[in-house]
C-alpha positions as CSV (number, residue, x, y, z in Angstrom):
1,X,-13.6,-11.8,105.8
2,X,-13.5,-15.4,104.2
3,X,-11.4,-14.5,101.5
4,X,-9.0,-12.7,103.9
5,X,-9.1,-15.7,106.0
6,X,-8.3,-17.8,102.9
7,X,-5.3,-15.6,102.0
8,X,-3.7,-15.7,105.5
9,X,-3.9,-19.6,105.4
10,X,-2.5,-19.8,102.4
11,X,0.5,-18.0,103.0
12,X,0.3,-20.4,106.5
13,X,0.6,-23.6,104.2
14,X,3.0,-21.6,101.9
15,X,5.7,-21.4,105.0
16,X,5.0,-24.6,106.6
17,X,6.0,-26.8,103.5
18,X,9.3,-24.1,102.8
19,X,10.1,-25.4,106.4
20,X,9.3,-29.1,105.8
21,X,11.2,-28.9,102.4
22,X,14.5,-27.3,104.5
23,X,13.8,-30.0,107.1
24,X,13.9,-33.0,104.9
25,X,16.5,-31.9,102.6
26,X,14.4,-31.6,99.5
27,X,15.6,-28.7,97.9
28,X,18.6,-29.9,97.0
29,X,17.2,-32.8,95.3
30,X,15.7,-30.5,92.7
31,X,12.1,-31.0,94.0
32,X,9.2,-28.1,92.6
33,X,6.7,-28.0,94.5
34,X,3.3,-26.5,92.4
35,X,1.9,-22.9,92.1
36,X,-1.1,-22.0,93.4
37,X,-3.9,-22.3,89.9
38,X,-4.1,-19.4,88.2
39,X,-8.0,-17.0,88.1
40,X,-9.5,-18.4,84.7
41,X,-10.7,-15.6,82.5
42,X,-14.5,-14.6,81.9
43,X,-15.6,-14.9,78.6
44,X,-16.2,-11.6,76.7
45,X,-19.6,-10.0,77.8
46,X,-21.8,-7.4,74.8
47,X,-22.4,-4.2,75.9
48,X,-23.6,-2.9,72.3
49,X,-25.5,-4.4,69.7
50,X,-23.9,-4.0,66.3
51,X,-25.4,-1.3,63.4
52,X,-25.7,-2.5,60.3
53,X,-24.7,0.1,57.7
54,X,-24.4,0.3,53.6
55,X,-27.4,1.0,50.9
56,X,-30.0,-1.6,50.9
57,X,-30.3,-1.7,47.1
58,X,-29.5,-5.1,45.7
59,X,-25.9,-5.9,44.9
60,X,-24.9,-2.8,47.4
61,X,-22.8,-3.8,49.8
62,X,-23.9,-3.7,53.9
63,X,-21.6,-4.0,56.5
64,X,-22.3,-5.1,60.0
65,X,-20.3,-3.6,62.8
66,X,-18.7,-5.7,66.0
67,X,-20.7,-3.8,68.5
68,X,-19.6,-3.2,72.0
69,X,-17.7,-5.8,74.3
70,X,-16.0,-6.1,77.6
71,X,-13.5,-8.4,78.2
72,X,-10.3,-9.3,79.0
73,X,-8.2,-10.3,75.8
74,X,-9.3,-8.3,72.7
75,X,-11.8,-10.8,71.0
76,X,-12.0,-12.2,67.7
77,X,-15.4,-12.0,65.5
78,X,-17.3,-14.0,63.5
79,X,-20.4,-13.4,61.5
80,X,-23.4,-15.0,60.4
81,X,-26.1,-12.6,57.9
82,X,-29.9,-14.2,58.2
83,X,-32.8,-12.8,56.2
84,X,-36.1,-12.2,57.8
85,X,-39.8,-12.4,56.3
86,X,-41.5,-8.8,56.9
87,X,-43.7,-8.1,59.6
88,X,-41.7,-10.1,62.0
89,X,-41.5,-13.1,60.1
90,X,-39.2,-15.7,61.0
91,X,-35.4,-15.1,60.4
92,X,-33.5,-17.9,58.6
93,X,-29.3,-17.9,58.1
94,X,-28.1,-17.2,54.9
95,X,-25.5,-20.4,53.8
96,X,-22.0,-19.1,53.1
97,X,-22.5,-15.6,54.3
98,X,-20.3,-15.5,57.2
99,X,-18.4,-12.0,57.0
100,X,-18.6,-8.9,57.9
101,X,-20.4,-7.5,54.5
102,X,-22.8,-8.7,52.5
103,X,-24.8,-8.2,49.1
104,X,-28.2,-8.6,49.1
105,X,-29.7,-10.5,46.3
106,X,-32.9,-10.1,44.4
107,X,-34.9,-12.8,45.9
108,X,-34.0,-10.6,49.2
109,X,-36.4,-8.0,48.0
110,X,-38.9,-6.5,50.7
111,X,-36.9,-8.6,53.1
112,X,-34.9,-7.3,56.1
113,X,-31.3,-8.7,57.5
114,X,-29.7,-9.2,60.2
115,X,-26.1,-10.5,61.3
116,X,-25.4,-12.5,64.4
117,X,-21.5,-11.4,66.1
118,X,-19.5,-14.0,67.8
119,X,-16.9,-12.8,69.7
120,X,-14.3,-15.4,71.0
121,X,-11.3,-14.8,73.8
122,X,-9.1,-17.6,75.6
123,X,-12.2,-17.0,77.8
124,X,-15.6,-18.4,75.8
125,X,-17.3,-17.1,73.3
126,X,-20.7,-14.8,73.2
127,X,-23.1,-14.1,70.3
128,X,-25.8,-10.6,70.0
129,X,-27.7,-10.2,67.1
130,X,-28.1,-6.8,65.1
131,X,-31.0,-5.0,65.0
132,X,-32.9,-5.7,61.2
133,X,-32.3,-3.3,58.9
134,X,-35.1,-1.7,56.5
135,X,-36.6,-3.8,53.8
136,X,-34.2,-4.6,50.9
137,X,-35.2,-2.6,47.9
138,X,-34.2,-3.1,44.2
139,X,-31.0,-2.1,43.1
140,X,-29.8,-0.9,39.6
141,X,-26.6,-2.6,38.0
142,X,-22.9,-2.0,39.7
143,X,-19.9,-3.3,38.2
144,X,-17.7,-5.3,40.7
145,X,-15.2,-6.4,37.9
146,X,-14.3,-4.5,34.6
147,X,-15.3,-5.7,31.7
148,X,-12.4,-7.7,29.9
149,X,-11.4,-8.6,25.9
150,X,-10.0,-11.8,24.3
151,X,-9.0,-12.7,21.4
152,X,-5.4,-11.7,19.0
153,X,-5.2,-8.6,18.5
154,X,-4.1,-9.1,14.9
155,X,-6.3,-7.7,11.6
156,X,-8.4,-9.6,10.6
157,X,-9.1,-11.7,13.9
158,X,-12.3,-11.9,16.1
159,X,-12.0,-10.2,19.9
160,X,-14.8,-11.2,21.8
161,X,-16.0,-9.2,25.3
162,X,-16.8,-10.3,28.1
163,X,-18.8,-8.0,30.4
164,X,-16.9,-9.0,33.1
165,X,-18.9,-9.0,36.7
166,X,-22.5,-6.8,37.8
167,X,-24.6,-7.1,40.6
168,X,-28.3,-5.7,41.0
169,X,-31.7,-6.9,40.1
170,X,-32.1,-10.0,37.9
171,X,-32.2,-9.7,35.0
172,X,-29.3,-7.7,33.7
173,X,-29.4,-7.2,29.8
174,X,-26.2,-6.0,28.2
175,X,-25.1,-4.0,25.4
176,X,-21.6,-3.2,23.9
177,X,-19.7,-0.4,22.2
178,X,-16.1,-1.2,21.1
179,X,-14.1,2.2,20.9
180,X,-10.4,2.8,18.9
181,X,-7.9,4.1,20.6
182,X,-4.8,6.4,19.4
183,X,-1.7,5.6,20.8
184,X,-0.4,9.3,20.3
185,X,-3.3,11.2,21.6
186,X,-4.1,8.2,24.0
187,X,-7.8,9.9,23.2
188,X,-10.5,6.6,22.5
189,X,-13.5,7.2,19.9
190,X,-16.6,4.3,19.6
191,X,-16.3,2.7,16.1
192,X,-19.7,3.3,14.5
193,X,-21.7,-0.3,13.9
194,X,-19.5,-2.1,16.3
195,X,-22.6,-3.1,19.0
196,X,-22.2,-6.7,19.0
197,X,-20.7,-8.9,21.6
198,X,-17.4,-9.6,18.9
199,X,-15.3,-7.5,16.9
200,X,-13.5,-8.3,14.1
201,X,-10.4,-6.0,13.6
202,X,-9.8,-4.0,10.3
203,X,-7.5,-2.3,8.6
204,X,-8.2,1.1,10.4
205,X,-7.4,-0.6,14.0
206,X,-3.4,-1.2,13.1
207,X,-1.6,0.8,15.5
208,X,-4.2,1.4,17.5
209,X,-5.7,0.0,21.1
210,X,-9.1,-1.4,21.7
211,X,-11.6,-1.0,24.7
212,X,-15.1,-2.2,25.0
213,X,-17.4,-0.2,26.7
214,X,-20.5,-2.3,28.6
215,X,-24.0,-0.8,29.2
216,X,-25.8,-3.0,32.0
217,X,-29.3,-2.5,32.0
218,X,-32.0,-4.0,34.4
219,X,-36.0,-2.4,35.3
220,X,-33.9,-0.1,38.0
221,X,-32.0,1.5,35.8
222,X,-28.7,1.8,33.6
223,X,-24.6,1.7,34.5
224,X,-21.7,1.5,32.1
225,X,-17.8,0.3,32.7
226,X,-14.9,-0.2,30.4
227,X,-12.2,-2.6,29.7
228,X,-8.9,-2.1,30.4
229,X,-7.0,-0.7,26.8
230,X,-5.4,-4.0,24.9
231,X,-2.1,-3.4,23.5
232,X,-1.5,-2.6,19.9
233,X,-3.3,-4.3,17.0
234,X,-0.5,-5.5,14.5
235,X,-0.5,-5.6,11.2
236,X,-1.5,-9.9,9.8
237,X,1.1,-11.7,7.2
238,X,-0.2,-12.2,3.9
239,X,-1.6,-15.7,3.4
240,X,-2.7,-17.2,0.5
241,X,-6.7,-18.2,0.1
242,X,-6.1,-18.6,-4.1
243,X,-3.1,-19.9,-5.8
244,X,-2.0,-17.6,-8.2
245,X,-3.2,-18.1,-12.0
246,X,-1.4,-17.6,-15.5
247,X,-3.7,-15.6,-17.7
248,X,-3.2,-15.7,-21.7
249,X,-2.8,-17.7,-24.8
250,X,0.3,-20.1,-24.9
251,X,1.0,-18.9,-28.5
252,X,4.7,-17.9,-29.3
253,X,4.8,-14.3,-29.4
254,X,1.7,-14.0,-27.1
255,X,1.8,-12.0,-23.9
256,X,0.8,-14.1,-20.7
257,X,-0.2,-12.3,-17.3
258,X,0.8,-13.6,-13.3
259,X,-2.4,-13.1,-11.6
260,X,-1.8,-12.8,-7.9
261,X,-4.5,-15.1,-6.9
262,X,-6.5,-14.1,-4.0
263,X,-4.4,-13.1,-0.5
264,X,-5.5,-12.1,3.1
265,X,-3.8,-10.1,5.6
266,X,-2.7,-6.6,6.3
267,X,-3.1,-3.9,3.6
268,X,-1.3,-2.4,1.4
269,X,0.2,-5.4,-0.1
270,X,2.4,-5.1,-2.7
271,X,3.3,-7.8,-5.4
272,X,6.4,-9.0,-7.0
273,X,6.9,-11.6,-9.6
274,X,9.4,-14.3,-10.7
275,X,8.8,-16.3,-14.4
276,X,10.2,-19.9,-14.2
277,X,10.7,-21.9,-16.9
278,X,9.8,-25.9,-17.0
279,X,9.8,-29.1,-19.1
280,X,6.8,-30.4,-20.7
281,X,5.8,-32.0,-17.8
282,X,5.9,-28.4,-15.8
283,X,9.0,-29.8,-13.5
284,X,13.1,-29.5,-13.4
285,X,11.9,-25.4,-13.6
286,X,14.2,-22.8,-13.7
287,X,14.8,-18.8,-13.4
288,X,13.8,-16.9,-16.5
289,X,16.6,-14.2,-16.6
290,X,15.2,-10.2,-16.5
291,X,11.2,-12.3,-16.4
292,X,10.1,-10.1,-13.0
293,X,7.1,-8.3,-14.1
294,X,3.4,-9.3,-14.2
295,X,3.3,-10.1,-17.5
296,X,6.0,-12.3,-20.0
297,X,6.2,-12.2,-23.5
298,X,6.2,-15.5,-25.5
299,X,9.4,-16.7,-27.3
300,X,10.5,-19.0,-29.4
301,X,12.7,-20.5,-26.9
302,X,9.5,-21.7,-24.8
303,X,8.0,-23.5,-27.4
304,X,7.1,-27.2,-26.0
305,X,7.9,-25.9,-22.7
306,X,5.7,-25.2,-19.8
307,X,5.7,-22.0,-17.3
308,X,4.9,-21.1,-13.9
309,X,4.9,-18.1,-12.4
310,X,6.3,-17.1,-8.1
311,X,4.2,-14.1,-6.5
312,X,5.5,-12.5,-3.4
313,X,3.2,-10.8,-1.3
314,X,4.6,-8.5,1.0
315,X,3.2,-5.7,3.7
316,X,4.2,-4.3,7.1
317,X,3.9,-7.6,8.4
318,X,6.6,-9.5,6.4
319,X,6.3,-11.4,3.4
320,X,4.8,-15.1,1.7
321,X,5.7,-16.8,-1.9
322,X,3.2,-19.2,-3.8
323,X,3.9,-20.2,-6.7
324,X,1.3,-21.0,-9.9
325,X,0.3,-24.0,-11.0
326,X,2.2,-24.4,-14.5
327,X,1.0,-23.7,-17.9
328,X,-0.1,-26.1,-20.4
329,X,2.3,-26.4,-23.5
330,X,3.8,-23.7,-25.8
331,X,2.5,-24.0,-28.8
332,X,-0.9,-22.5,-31.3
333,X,-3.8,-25.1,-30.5
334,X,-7.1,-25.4,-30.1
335,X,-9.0,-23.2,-26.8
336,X,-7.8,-25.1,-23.7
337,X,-9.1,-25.2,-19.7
338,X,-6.2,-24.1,-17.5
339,X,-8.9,-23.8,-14.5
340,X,-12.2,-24.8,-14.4
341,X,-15.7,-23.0,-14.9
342,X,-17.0,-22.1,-11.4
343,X,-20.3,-20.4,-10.2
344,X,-20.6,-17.7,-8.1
345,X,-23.6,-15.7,-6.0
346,X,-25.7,-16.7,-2.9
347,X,-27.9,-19.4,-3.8
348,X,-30.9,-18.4,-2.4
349,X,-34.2,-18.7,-4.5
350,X,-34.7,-14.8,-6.4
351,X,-30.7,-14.1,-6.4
352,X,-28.8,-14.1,-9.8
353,X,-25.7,-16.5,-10.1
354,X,-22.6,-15.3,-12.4
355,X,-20.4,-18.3,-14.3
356,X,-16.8,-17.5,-14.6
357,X,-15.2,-18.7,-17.6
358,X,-12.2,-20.2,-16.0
359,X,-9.0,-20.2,-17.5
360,X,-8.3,-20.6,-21.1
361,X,-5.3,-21.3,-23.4
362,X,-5.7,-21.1,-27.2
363,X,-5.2,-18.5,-30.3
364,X,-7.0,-15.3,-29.5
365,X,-9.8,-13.8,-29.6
366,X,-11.9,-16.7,-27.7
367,X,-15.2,-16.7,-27.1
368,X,-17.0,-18.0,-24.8
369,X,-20.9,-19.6,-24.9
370,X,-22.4,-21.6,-21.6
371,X,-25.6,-23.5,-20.8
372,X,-26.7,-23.9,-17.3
373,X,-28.1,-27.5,-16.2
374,X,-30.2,-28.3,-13.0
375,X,-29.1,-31.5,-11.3
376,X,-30.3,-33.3,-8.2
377,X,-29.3,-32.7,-4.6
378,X,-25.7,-34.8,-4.8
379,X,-24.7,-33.2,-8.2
380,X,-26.1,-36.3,-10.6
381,X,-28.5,-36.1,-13.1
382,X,-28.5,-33.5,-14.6
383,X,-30.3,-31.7,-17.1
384,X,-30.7,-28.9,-19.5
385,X,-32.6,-25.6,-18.2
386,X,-34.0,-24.3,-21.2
387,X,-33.2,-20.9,-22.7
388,X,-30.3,-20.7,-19.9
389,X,-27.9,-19.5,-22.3
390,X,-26.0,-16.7,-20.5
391,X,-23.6,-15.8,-18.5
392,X,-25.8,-15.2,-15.4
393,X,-28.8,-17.5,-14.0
394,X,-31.6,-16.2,-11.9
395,X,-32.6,-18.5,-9.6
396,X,-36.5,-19.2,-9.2
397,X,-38.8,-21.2,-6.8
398,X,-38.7,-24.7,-9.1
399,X,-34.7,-25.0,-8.2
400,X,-35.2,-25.0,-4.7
401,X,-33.7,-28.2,-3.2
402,X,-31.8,-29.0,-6.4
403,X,-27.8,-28.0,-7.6
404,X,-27.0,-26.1,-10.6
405,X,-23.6,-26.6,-13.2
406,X,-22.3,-24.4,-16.0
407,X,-20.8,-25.9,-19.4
408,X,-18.8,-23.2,-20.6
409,X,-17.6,-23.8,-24.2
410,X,-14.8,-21.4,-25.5
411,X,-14.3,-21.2,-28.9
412,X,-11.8,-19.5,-31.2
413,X,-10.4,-19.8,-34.8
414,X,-9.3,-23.5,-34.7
415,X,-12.4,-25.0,-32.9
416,X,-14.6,-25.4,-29.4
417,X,-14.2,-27.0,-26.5
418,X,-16.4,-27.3,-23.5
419,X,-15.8,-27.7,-19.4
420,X,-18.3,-28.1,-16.8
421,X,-17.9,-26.6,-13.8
422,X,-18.2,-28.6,-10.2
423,X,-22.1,-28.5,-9.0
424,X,-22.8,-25.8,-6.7
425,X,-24.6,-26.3,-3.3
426,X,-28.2,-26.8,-3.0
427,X,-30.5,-23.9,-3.6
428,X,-32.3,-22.4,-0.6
429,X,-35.2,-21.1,-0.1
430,X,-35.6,-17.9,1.7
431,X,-36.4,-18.7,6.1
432,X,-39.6,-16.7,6.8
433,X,-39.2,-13.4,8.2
434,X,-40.9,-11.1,10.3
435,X,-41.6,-7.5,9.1
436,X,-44.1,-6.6,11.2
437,X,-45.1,-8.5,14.3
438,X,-48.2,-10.3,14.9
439,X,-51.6,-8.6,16.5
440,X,-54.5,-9.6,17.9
441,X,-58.2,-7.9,17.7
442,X,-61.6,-7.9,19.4
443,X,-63.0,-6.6,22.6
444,X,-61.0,-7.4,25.7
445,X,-63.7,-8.6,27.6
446,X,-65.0,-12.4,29.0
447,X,-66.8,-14.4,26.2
448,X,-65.3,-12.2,23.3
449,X,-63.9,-13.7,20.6
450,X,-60.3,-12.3,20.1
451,X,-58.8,-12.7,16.3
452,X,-54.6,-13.4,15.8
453,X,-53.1,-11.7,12.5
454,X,-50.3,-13.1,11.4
455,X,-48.5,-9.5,11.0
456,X,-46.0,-9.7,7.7
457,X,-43.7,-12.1,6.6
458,X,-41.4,-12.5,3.9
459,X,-40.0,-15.7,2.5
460,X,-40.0,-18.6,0.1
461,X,-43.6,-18.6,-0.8
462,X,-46.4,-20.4,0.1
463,X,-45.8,-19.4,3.2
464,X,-48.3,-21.2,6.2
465,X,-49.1,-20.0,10.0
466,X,-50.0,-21.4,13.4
467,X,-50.6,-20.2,16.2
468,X,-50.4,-20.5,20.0
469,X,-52.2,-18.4,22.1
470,X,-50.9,-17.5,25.9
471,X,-52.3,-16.8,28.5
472,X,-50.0,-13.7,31.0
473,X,-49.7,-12.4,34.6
474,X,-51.1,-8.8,34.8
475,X,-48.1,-7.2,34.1
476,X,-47.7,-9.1,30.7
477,X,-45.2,-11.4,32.5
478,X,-44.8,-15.2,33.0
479,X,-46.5,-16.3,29.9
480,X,-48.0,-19.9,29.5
481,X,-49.3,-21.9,26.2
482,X,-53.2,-22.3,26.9
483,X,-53.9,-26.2,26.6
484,X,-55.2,-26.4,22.4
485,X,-55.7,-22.9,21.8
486,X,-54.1,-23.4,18.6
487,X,-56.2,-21.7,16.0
488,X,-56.3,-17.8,14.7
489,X,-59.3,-17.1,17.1
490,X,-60.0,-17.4,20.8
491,X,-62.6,-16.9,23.3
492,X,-62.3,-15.5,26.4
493,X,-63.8,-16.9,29.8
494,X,-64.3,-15.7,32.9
495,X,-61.2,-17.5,34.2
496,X,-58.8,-15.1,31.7
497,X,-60.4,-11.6,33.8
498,X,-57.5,-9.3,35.1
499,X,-55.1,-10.8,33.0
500,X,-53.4,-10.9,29.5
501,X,-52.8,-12.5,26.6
502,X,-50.3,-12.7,23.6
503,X,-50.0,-15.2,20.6
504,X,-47.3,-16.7,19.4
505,X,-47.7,-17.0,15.0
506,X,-44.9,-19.9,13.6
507,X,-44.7,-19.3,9.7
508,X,-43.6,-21.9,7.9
509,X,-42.2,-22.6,4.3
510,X,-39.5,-24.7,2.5
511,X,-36.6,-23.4,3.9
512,X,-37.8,-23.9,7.7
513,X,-39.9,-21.8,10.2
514,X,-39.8,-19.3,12.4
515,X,-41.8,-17.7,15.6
516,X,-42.8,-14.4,16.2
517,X,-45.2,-13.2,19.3
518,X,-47.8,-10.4,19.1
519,X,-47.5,-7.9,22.0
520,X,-49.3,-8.5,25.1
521,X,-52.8,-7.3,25.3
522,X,-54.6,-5.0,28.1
523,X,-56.3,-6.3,31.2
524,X,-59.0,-8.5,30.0
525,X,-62.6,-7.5,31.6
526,X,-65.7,-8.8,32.8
């Protein structure tokens, strides 16, 4: 009755000011007189709580639904996920998870979620919360993004994968297997050995695409995902790493050889050769006519002059020229360097060095004596190592620390001469090494005295331990150094009951040290 009462007067006052605006004139003068206020709307009203759906494995993906809702305009949502301690705990948002899906993490573990929905018209806004979901479990490794390669794709180079983007349960360990791939059966096969994080391309990869396959492992279980294939490996221009050498006696009528000097890049490679001739001083060089092979023979045009020799190295990449350093003088003298002694082998205490000769001019045959000397740390000093008369040195425990050199004397029918080559670098010992890890003995139970064994090492000798012994959760996790339990024994206390213990051995020699840590024990008893 009231609001028909209010509708009849307002269609009353509607009519009377139409008459009072006729009356006065008012319409003409562009007077509007105002509208009635429009009904504001009601803000939007839940008539459903949202589900949430998805796997509750970590790093799955859950999804929260709007839920029912009446009202007038079609709302828009917003989200907010919280996590909840079990046994209706107290809920607590989640910063910076404010959509509709979300991945639980691992500290979410035997935790439930929920999601508060806003929804929002011209009208309000209006918030229900979800119903929790089951506890979050563990969850075994997903790939979100593939696993991706860098690097050029050029022989010789280093790619390096990355594993690209997993979820699941901390921690994730990954391992790697980089596969070949033909471009004509498009059919990819794993390259045996290649399990390492890099790659280095060979020979056998030219023409071919490359893919690294990523196995992500964590205590759930195992997944895998691939790369995308790279393009095509190309072939690498020769480049030079050794300028090429001239090999043979500068005696008219003597043969001298081009040798190519040492080259990386693609294989094959092929090499072609071009003689020059030079003054004295080995400059203003020119062409020898017809001289393209790897060898030229003396003349008697050459004597007092100098040559050099142009090697082109060429494969399926392109080609590259370097050119010899030149000769020494035409003539018959006495044995002369054209390239220094040098040593060669690892130099490492028990391995065997090897002295090359160098380079020698002079009337053949020459022979060639050497005598190895010991010298300090910067090269100085140097002395004599008796009896070291060969062409090889073994390298024992008293040259550790110290630098080796190698006179070489070459010798032929007019006379001797002698070069030393540069020092070498210092002679290492060998870094300990495990070969079998350390172990500990005795009776696993309080006031017991447990023993530590080193295990086997192998190294520049003498060789000394020490140890550290730990103390471990009891699921051999979460180890701790024990406060100056530093000795190869240790006695248990009561304290140490219903957990475990490991050691850590450190051996240490000359070259350095290194740790290795027994496995953990059992539960330790009363």
């Amino acid at each position: 009755m009231q609001a028909t009462r209010r509708g009849a007067l307002g269609v009353s006052i509607g009519l009377r000011r139409e008459m009072l605006a006729t009356a006065l004139g008012l319409a003409g003068l562009g007077l509007v007189l105002a509208a009635a206020p429009a009904r504001a709307e009601a803000p939007p009203e839940h008539r459903g709580a949202p589900k949430i759906t998805g796997s509750r494995e970590v790093g799955r993906l859950l999804s929260v639904g709007e839920g029912k809702w009446r009202s007038a305009t079609k709302p828009t949502f917003s989200y907010q996920w919280e996590v909840c301690e079990p046994k209706h705990g107290p809920c607590n948002l989640i910063p910076g998870a404010e959509g509709s899906t979300y991945r639980p993490t691992s500290t979410e573990v035997k935790k439930k979620l929920r999601a508060i929905v806003t929804a929002t018209t011209p009208g309000g806004t209006a918030s229900v919360t979800s119903h929790a979901s089951k506890k979050i479990v563990p969850g075994s490794p997903l790939n979100v993004h593939a696993p991706t390669i860098g690097g050029d794709l050029q022989e010789g180079a280093q790619l390096a994968a990355e594993p690209g983007e997993w979820v699941g349960s901390e921690p994730i360990s990954y391992h790697y297997q980089w596969e070949r791939c033909s471009t004509l059966t498009a059919v990819c096969e794993a390259i045996a050995g290649a399990t390492a994080a890099t790659y280095t391309l060979e020979a056998a990869d030219l023409a071919s695409s490359m893919v690294v396959k990523v196995l992500a492992s964590n205590g759930v279980g195992s997944a895998s995902a691939s790369s995308s294939e790279t393009p095509v490996v190309g072939a690498l221009l020769p480049a030079n790493l050794g300028l090429p050498s001239i090999g043979g006696p500068l005696l008219d009528g003597q043969l001298l050889s081009a040798l190519t000097g040492s080259w990386s890049g693609s294989e094959p490679i092929t090499f072609t050769y071009q003689w020059l001739v030079c003054n004295e001083a080995g400059e203003e060089c020119s062409e020898i006519s017809k001289a393209t092979g790897p060898t030229l023979k003396l003349v008697a045009g050459l004597i007092g002059d100098t040559v050099e020799v142009v090697v082109t190295a060429t494969n399926a990449a392109g080609s590259r020229s370097e050119t010899s350093a030149a000769s020494g003088v035409v003539r018959g003298i006495l044995p002369s360097n054209t390239g220094a002694p040098s040593i060669v082998g690892s130099l490492v205490e028990g391995q065997t060095l090897s002295a090359t000769s160098g380079s020698w001019s002079g009337s053949e045959p020459i022979s060639y004596g050497y005598q190895w000397l010991v010298c300090n740390a910067a090269g100085e000093e140097c002395s004599e190592i008796s009896k070291a008369t060969g062409s090889t040195l073994k390298l024992v425990a008293g040259l550790i620390g110290d630098t080796v050199e190698v006179v070489v004397t070459a010798t032929n029918v007019a006379g001797s001469r002698s070069e030393t080559s540069a020092a070498s670098g210092v002679v290492q010992g060998i870094l300990p090494s495990d070969e079998g890890l350390p172990s500990i003995t005795g009776s696993l139970l309080s006031g017991r005295l447990l023993t530590a064994h080193p295990g086997t090492w192998t190294g520049s000798e003498p060789i000394t331990y020490s140890y550290q012994w730990q103390l471990c959760n009891a699921l051999g996790k979460s180890c701790g150094n024990i406060s100056e339990a530093t000795s190869s024994t240790f006695k248990l206390l009561g304290l140490d009951v219903g957990l475990t213990l490991d050691v850590v051995v450190t051996a240490k020699n000359i070259a350095g040290s290194r740790s290795a840590t027994s496995p953990v024990t059992g539960l330790i008893g009363l």
